[in-house]
C-alpha positions in Angstrom: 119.2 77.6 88.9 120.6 79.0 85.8 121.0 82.6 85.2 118.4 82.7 82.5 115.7 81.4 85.3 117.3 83.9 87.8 116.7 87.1 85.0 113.3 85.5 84.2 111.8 85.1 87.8 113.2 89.8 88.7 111.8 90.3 85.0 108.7 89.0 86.1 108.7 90.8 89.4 109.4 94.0 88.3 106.4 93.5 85.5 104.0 92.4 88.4 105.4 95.7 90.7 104.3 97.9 87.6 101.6 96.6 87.0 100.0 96.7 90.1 101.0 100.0 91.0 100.5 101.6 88.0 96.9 103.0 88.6 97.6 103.9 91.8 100.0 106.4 90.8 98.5 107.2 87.6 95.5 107.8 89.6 97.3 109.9 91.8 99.1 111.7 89.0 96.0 112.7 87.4 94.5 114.0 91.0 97.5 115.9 91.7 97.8 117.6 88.3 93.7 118.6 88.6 94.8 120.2 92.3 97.6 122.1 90.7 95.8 123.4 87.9 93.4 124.8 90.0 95.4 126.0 93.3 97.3 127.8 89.8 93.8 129.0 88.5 92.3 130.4 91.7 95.6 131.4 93.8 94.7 129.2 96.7 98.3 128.4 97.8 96.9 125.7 100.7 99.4 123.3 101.6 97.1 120.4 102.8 94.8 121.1 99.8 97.4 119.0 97.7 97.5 116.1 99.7 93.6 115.3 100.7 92.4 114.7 97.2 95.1 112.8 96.2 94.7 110.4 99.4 90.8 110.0 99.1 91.5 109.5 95.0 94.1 106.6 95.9 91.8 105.4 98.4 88.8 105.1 95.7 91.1 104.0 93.4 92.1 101.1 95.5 88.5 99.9 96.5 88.0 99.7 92.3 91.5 98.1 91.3 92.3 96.4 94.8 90.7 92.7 93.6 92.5 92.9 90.4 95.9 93.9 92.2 95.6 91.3 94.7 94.7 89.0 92.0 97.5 90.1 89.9 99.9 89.2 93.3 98.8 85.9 94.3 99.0 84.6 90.4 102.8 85.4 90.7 103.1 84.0 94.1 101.5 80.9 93.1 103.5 80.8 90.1 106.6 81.2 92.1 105.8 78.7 95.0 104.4 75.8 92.1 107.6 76.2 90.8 109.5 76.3 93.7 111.2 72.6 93.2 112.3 73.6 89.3 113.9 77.2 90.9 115.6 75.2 93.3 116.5 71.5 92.2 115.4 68.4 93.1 116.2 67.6 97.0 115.9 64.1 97.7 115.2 63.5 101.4 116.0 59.6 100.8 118.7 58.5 102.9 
């Protein structure tokens, strides 16, 4: 395995990782920042208040995205174990 294929395969894996976390946290970014703005706006200074939207948002938010991040996930695993024999050389059992 050269260290081209070595850079290739963690370039990959972090573009998978953001990819499929992305709207989660966007999701929850956007959430959080609506709860802020109006804990700021009405002077409602509730600790839990921040934290229950942002959970049921991230939980709606995976129902809608979770086919396309588990998609997303096996396509690289099945990349990864197709190419398993290239990654790590020809083994030749033959004795």
């Amino acid at each position: 395995m050269t260290q081209e294929m070595v850079i290739s395969i963690a370039e990959s894996a972090v573009f998978i990782v953001l990819i499929v976390s992305g709207p989660l946290l966007l999701i929850a970014l956007v959430s959080g920042l609506a709860v802020s703005i109006f804990q700021a706006t009405t002077s409602i200074q509730e600790q839990t208040l921040a934290f229950v939207p942002k959970i049921v948002a991230v939980l709606v938010g995976l129902i809608f995205f979770g086919p396309f991040m588990i998609s997303k996930m096996t396509d690289y695993f099945y990349n990864i174990l197709n190419n398993l024999v290239r990654y790590i050389g020809w083994i030749d059992d033959r004795t």
